[in-house]
PDB file of N, CA, C and O in Angstrom:
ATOM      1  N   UNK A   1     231.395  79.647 171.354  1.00  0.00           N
ATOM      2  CA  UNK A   1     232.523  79.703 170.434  1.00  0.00           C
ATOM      3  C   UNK A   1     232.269  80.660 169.286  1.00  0.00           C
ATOM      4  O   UNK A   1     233.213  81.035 168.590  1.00  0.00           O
ATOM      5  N   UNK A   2     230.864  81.123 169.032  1.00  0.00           N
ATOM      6  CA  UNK A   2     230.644  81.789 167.820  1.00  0.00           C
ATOM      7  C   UNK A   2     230.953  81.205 166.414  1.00  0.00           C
ATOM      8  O   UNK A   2     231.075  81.861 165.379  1.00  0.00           O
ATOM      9  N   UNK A   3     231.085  79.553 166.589  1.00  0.00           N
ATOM     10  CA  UNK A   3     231.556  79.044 165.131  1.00  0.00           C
ATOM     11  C   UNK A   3     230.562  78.962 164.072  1.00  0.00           C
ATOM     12  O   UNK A   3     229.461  78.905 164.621  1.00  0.00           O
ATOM     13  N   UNK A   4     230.456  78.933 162.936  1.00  0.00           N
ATOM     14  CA  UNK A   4     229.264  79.049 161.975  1.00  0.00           C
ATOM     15  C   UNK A   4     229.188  77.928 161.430  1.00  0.00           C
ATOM     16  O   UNK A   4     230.043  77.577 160.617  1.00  0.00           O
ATOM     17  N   UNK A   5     228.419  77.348 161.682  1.00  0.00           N
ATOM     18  CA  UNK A   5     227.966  75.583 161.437  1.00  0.00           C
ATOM     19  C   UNK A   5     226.671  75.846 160.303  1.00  0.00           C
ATOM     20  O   UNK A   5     226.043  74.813 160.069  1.00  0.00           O
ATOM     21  N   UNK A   6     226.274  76.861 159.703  1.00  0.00           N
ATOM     22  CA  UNK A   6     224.786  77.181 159.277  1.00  0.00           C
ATOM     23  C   UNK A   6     224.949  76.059 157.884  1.00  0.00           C
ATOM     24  O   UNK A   6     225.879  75.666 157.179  1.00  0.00           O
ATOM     25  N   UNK A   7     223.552  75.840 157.967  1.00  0.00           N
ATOM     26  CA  UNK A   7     223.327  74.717 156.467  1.00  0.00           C
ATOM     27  C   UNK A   7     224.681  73.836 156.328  1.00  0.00           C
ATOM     28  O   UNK A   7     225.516  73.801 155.424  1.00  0.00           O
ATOM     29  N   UNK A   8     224.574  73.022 157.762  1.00  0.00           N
ATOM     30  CA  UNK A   8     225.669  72.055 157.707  1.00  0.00           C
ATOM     31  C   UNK A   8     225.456  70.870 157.438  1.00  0.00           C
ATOM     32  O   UNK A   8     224.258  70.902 157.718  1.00  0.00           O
ATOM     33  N   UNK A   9     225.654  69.664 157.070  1.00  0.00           N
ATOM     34  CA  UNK A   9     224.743  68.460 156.871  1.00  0.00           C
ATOM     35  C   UNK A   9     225.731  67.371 158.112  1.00  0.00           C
ATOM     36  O   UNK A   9     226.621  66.609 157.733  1.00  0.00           O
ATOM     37  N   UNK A  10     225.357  67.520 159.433  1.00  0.00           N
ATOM     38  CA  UNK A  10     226.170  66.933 161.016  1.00  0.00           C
ATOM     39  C   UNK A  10     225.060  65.796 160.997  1.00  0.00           C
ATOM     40  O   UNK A  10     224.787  65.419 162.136  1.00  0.00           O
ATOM     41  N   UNK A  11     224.416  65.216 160.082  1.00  0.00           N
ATOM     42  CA  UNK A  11     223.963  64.140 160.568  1.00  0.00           C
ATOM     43  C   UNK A  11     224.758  62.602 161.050  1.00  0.00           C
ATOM     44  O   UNK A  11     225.301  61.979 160.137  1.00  0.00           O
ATOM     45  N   UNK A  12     224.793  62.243 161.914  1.00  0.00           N
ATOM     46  CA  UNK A  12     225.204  61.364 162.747  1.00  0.00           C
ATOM     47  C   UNK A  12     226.771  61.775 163.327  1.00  0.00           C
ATOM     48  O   UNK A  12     227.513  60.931 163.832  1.00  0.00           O
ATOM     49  N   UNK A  13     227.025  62.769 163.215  1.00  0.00           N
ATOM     50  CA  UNK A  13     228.326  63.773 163.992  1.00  0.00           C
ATOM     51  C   UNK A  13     228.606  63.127 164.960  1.00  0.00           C
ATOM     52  O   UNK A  13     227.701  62.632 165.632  1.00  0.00           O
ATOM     53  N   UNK A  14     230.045  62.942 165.324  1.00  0.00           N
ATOM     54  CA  UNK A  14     230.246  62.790 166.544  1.00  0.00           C
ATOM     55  C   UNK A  14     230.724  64.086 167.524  1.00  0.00           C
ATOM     56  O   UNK A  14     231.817  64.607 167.745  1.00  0.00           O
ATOM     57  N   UNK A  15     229.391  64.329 167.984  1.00  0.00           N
ATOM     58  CA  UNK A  15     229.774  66.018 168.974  1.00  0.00           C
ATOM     59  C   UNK A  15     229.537  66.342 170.126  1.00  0.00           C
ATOM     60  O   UNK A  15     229.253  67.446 170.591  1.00  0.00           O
ATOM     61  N   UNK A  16     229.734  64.688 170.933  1.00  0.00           N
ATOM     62  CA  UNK A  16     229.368  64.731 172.469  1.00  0.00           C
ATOM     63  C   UNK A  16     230.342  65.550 173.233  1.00  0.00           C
ATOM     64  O   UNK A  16     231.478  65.074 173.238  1.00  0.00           O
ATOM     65  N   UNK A  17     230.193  66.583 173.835  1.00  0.00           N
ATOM     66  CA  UNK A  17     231.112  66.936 175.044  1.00  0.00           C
ATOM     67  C   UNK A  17     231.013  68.561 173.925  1.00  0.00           C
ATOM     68  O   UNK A  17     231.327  69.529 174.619  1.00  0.00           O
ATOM     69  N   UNK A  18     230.743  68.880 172.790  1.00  0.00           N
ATOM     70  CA  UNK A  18     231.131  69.977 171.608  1.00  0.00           C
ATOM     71  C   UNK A  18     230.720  71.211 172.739  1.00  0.00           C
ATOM     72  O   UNK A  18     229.650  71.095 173.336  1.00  0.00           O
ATOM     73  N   UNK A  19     231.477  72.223 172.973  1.00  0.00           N
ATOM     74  CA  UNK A  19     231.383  73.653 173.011  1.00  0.00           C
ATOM     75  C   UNK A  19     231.013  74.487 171.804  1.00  0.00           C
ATOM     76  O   UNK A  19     231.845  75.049 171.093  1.00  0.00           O
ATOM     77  N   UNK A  20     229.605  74.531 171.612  1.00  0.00           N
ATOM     78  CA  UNK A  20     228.896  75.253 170.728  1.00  0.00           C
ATOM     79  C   UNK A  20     228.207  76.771 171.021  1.00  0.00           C
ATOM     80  O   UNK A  20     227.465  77.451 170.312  1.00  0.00           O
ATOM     81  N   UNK A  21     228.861  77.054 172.587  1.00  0.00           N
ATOM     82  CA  UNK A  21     227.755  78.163 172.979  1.00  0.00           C
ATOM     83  C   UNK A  21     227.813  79.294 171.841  1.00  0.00           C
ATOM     84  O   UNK A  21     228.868  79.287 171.206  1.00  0.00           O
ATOM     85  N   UNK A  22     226.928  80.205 171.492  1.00  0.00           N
ATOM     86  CA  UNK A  22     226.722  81.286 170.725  1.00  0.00           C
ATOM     87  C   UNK A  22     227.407  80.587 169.203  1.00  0.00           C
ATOM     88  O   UNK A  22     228.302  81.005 168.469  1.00  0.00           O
ATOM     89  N   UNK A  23     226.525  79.334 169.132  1.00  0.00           N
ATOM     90  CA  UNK A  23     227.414  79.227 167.325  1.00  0.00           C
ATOM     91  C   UNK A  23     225.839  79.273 166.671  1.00  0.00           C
ATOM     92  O   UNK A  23     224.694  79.073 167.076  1.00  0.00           O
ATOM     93  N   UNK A  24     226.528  79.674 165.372  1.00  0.00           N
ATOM     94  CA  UNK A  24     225.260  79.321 164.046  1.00  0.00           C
ATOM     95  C   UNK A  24     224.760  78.732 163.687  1.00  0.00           C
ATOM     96  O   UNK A  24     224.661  79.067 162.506  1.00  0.00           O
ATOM     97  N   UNK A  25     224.011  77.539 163.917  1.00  0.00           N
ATOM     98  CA  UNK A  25     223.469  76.579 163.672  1.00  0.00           C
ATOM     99  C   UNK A  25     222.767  76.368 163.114  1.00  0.00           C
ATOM    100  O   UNK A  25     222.545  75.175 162.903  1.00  0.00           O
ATOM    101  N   UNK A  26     221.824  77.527 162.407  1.00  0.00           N
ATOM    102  CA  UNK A  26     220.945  78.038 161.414  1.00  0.00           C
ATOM    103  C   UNK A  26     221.153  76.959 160.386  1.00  0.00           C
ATOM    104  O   UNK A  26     222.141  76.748 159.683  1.00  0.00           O
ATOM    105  N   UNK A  27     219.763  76.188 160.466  1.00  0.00           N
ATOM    106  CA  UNK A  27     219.072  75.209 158.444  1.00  0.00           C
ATOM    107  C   UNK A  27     220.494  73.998 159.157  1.00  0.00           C
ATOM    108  O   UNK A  27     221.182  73.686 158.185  1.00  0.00           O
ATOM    109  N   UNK A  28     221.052  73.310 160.458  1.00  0.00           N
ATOM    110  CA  UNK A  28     222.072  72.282 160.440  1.00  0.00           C
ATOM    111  C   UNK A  28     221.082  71.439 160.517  1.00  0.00           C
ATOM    112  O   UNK A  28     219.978  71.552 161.050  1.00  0.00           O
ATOM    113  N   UNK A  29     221.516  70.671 159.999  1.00  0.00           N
ATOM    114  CA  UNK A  29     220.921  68.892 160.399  1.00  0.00           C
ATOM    115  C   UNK A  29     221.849  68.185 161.020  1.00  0.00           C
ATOM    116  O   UNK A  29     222.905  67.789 160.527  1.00  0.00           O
ATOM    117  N   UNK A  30     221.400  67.994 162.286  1.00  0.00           N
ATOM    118  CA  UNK A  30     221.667  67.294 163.405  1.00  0.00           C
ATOM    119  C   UNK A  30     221.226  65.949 164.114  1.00  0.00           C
ATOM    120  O   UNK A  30     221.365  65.329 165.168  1.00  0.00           O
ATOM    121  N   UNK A  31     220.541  65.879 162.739  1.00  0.00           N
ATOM    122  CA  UNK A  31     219.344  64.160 163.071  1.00  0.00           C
ATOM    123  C   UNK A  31     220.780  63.402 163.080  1.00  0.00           C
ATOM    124  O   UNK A  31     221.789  63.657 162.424  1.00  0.00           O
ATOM    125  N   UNK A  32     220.448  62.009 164.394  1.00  0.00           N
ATOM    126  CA  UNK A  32     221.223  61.078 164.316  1.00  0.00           C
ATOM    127  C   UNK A  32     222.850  61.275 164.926  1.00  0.00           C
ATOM    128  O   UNK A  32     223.819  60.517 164.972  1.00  0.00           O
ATOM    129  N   UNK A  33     222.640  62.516 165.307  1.00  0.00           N
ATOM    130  CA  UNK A  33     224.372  63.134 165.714  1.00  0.00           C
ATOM    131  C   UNK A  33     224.200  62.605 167.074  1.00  0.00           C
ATOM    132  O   UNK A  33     223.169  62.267 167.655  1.00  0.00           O
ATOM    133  N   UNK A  34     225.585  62.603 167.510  1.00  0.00           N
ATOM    134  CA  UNK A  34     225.720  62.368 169.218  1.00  0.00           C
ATOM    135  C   UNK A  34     225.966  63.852 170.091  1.00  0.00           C
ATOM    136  O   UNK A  34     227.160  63.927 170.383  1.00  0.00           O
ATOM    137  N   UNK A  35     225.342  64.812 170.491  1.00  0.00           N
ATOM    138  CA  UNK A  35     224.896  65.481 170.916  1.00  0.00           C
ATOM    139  C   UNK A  35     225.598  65.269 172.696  1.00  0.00           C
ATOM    140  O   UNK A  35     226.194  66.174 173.280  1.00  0.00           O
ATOM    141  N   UNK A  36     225.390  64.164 173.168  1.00  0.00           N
ATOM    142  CA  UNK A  36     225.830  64.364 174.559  1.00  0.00           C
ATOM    143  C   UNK A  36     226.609  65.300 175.162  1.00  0.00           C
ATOM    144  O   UNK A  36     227.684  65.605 174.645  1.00  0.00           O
ATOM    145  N   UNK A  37     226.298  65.727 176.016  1.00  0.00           N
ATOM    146  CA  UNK A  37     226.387  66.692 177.381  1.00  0.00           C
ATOM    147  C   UNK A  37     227.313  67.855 176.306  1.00  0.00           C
ATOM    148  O   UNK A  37     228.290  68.542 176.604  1.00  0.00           O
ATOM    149  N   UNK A  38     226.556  67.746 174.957  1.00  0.00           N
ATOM    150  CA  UNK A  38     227.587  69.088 174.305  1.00  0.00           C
ATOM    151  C   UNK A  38     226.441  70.666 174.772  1.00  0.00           C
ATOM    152  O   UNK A  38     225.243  70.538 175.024  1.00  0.00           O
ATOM    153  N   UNK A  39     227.076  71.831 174.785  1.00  0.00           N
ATOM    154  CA  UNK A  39     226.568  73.353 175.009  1.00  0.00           C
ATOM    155  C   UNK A  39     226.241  73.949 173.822  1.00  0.00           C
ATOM    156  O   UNK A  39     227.125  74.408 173.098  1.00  0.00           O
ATOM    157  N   UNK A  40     224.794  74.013 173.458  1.00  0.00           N
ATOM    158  CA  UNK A  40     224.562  74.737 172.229  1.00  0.00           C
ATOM    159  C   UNK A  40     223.889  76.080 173.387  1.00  0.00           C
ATOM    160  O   UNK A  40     222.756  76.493 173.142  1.00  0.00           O
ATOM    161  N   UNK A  41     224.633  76.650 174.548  1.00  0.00           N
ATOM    162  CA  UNK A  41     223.618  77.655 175.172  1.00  0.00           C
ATOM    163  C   UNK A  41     223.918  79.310 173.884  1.00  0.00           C
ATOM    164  O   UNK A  41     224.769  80.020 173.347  1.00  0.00           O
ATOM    165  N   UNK A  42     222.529  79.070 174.041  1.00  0.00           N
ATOM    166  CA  UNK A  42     222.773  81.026 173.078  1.00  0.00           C
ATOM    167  C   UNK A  42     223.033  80.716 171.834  1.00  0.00           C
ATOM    168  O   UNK A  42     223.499  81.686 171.235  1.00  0.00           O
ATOM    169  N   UNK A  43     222.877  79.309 170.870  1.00  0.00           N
ATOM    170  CA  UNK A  43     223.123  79.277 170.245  1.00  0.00           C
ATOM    171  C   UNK A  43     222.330  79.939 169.027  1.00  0.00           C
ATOM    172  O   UNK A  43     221.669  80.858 169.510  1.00  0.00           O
ATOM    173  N   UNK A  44     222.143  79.865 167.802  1.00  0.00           N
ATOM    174  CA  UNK A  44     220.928  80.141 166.819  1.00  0.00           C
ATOM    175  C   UNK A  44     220.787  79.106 165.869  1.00  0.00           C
ATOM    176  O   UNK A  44     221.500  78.714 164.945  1.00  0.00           O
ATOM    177  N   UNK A  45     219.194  78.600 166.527  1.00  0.00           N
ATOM    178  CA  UNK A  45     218.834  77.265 165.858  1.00  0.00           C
ATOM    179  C   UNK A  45     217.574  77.613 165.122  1.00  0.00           C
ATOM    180  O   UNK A  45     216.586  76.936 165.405  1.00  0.00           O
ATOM    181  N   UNK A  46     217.455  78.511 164.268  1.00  0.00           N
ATOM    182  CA  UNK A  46     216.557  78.402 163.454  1.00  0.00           C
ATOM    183  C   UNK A  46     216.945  77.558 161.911  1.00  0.00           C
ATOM    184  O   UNK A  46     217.894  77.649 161.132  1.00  0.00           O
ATOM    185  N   UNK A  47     215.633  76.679 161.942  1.00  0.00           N
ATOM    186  CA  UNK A  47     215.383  75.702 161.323  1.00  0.00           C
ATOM    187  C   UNK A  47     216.137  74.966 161.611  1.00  0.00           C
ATOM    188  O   UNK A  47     216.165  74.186 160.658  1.00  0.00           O
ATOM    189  N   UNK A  48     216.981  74.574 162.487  1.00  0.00           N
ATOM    190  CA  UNK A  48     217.929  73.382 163.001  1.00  0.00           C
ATOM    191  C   UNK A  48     216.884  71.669 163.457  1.00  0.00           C
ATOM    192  O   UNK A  48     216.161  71.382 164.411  1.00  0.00           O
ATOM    193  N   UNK A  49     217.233  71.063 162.466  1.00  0.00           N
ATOM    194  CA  UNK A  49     217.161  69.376 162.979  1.00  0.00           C
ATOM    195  C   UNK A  49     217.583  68.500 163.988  1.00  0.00           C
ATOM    196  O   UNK A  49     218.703  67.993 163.917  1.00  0.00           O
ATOM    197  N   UNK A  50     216.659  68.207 165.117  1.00  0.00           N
ATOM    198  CA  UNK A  50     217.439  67.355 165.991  1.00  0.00           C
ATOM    199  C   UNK A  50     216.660  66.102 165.413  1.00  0.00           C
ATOM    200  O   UNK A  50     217.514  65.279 165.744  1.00  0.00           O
ATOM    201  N   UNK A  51     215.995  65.580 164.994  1.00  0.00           N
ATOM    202  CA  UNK A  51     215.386  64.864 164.482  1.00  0.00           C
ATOM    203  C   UNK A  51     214.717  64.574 162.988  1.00  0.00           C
ATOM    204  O   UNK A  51     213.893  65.340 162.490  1.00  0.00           O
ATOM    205  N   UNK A  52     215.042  63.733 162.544  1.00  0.00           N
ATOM    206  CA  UNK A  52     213.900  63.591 161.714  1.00  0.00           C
ATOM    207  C   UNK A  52     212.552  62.653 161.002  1.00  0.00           C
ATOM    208  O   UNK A  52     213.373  62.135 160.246  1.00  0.00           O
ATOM    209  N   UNK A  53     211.322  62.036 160.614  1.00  0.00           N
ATOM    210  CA  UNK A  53     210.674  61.319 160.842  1.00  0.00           C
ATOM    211  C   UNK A  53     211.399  60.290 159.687  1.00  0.00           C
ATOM    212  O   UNK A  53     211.915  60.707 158.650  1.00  0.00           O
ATOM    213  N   UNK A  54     211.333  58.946 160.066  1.00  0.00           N
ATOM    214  CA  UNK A  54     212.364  57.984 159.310  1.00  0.00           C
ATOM    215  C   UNK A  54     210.892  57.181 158.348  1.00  0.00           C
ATOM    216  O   UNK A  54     209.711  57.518 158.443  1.00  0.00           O
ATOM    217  N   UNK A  55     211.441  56.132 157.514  1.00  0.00           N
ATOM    218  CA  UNK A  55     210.465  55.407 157.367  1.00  0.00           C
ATOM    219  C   UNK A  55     209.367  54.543 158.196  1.00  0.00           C
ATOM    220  O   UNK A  55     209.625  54.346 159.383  1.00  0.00           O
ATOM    221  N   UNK A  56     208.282  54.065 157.716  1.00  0.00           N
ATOM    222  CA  UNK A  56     207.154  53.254 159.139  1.00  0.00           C
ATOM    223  C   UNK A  56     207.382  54.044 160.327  1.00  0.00           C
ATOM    224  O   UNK A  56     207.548  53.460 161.398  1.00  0.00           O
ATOM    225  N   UNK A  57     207.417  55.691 160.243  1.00  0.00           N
ATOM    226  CA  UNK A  57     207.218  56.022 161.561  1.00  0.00           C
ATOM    227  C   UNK A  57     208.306  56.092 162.420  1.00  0.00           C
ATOM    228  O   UNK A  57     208.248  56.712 163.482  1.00  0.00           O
ATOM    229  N   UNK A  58     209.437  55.417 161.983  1.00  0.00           N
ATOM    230  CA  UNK A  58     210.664  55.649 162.640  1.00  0.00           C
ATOM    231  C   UNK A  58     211.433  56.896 163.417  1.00  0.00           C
ATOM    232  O   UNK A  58     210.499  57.698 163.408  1.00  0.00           O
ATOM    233  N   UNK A  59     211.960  57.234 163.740  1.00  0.00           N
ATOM    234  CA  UNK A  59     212.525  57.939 163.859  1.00  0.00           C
ATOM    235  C   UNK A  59     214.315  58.205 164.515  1.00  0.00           C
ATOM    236  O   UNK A  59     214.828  57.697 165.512  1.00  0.00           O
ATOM    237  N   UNK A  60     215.003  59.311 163.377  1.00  0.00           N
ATOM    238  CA  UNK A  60     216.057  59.449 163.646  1.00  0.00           C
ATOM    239  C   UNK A  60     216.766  60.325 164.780  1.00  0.00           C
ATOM    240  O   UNK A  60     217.715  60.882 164.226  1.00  0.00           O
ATOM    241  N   UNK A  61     216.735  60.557 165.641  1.00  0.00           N
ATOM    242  CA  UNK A  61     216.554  61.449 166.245  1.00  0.00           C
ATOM    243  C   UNK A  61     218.510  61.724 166.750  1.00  0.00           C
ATOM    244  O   UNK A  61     219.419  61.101 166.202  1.00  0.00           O
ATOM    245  N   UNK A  62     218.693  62.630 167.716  1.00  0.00           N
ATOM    246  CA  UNK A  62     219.820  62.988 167.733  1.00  0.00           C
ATOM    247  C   UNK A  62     219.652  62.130 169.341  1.00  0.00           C
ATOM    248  O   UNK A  62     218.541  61.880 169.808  1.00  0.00           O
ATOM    249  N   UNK A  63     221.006  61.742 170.072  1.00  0.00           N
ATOM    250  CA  UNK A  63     221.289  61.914 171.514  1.00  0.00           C
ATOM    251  C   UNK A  63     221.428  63.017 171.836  1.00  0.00           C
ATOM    252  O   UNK A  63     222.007  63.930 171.247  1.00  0.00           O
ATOM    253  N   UNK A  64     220.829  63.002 172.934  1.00  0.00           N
ATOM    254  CA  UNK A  64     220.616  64.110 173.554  1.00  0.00           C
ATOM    255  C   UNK A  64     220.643  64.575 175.526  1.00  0.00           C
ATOM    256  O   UNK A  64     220.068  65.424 176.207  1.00  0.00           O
ATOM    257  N   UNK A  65     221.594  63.524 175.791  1.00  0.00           N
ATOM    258  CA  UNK A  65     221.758  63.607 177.118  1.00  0.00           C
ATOM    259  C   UNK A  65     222.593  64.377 177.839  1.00  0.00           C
ATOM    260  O   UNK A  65     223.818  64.291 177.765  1.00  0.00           O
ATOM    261  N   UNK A  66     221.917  65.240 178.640  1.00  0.00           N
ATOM    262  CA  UNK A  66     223.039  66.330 178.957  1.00  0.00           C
ATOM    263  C   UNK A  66     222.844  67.299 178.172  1.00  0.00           C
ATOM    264  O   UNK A  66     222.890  68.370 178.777  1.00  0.00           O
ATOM    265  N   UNK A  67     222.601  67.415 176.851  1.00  0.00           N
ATOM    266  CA  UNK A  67     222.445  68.858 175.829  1.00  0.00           C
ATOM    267  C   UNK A  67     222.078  69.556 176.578  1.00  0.00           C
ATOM    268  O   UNK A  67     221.353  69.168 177.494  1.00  0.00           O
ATOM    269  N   UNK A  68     222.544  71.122 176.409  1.00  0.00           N
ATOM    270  CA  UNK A  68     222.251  72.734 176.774  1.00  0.00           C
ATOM    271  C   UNK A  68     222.123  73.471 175.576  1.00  0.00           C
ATOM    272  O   UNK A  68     222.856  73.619 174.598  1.00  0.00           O
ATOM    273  N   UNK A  69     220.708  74.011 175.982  1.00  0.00           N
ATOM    274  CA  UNK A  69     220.067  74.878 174.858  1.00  0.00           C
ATOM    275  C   UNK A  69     219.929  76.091 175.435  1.00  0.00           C
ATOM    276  O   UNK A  69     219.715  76.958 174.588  1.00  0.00           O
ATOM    277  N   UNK A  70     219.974  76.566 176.746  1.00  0.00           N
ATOM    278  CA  UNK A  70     219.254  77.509 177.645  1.00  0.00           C
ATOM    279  C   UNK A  70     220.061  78.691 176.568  1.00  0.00           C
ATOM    280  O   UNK A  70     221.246  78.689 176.232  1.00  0.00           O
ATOM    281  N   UNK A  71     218.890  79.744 176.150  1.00  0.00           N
ATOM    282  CA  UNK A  71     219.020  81.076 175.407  1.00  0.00           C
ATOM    283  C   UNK A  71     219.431  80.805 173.927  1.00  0.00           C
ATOM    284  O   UNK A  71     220.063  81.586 173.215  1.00  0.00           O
ATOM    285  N   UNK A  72     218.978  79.598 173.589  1.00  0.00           N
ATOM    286  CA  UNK A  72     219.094  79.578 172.207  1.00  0.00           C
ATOM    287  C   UNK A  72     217.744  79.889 171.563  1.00  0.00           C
ATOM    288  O   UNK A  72     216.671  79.927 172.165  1.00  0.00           O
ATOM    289  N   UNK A  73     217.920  80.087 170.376  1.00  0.00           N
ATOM    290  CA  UNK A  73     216.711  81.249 169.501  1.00  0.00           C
ATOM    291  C   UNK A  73     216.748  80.028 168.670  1.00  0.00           C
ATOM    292  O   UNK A  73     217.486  79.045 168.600  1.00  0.00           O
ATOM    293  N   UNK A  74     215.289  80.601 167.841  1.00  0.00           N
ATOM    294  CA  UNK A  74     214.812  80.134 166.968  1.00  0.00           C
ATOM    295  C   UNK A  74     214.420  78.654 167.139  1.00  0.00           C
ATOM    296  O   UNK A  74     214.495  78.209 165.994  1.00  0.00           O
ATOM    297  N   UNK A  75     214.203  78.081 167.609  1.00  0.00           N
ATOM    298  CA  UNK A  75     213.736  76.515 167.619  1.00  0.00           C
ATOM    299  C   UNK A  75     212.448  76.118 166.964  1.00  0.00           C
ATOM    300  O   UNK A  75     211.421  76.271 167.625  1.00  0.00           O
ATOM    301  N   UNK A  76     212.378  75.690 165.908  1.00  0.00           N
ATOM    302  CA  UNK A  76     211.165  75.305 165.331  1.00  0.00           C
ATOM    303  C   UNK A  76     210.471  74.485 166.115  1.00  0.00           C
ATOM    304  O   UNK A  76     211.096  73.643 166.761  1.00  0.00           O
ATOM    305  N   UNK A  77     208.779  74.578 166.235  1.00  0.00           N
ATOM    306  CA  UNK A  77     208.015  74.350 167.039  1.00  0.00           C
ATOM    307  C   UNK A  77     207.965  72.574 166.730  1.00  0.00           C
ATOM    308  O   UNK A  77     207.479  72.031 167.722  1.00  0.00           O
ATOM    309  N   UNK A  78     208.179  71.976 166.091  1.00  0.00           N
ATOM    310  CA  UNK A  78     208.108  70.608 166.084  1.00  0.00           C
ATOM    311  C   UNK A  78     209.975  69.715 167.519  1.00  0.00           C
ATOM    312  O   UNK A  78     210.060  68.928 168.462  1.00  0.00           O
ATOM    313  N   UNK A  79     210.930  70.582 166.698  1.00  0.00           N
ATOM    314  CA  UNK A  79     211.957  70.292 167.313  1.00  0.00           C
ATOM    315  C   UNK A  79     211.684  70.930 168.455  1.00  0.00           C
ATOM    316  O   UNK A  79     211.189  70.112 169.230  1.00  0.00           O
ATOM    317  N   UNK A  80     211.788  72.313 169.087  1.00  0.00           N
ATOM    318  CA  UNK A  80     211.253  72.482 170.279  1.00  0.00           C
ATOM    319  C   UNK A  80     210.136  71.494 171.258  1.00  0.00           C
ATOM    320  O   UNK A  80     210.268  71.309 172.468  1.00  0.00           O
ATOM    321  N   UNK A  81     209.158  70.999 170.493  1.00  0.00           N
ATOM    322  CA  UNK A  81     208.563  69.704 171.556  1.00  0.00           C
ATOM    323  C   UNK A  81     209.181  68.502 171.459  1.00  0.00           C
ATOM    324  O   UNK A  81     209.272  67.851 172.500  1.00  0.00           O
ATOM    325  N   UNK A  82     209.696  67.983 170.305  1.00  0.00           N
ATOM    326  CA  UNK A  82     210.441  66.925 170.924  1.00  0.00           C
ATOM    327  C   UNK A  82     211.929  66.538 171.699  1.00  0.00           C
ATOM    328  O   UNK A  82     212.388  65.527 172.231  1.00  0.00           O
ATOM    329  N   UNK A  83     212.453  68.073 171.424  1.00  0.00           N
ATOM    330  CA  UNK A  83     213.636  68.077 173.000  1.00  0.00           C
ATOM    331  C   UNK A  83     213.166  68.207 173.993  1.00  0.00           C
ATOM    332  O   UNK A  83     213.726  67.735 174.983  1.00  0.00           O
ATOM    333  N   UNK A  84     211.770  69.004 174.115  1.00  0.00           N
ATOM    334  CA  UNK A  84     211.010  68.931 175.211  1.00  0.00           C
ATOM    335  C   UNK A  84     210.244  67.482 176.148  1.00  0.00           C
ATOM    336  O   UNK A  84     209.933  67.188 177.302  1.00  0.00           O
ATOM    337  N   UNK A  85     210.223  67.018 175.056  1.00  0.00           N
ATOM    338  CA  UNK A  85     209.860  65.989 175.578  1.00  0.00           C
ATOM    339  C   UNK A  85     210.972  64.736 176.310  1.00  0.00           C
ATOM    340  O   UNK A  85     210.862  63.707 176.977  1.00  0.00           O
ATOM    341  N   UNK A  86     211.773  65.355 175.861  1.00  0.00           N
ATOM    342  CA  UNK A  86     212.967  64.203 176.738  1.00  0.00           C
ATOM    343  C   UNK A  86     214.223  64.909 177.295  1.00  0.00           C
ATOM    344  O   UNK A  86     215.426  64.646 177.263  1.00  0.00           O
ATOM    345  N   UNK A  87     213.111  66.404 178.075  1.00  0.00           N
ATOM    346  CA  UNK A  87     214.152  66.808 179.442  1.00  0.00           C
ATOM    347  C   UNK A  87     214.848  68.067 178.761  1.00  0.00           C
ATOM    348  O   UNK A  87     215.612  68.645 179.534  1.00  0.00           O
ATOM    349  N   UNK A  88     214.769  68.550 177.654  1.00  0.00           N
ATOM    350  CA  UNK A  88     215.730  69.515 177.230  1.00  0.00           C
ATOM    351  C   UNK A  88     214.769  70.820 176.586  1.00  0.00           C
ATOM    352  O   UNK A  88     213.874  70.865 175.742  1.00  0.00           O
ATOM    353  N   UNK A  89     215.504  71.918 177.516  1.00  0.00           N
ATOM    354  CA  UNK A  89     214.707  73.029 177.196  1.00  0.00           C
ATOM    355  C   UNK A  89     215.558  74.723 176.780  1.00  0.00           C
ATOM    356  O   UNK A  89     216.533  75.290 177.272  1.00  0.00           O
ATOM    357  N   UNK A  90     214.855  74.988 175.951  1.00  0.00           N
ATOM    358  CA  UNK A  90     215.399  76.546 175.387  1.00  0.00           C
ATOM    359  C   UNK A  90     215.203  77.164 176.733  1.00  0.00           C
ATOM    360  O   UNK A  90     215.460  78.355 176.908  1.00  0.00           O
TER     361      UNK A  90
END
């Protein structure tokens, strides 16, 4: 869509199904959003939040089932392993 979402505060968003391919996503916080089977492909996620560490270790993290990242940039190396870790890859 090319929409510019940059330094957005989408925490707990409802943006399952969202057509995001090629948007700005640059500095969004996305901890806690519903994410399902939405297309961030090609998007630009530098410094973008899918998570973040809560109190006692908690954590907020985004849904993430179905998400598409394929050719998105910038993924900070913490968020890059933990989408990695549950099936979702740049």
């Amino acid at each position: 869509t090319g929409a510019n979402l940059s330094l957005s505060d989408l925490r707990g968003a409802r943006l399952a199904g969202a057509r995001l391919a090629g948007a700005d996503l640059e500095g969004a916080d996305l901890s806690r959003a519903d994410l399902t089977g939405a297309d961030l492909t090609g998007a630009a996620l530098s410094a973008t939040r899918f998570f973040e560490p809560g109190p006692g270790g908690a954590e907020n993290g985004a849904r993430i089932e179905g998400l598409r990242i394929a050719g998105a940039t910038g993924l900070l190396e913490d968020q890059e392993a933990w989408l990695a870790a549950r099936g979702v890859r740049a």
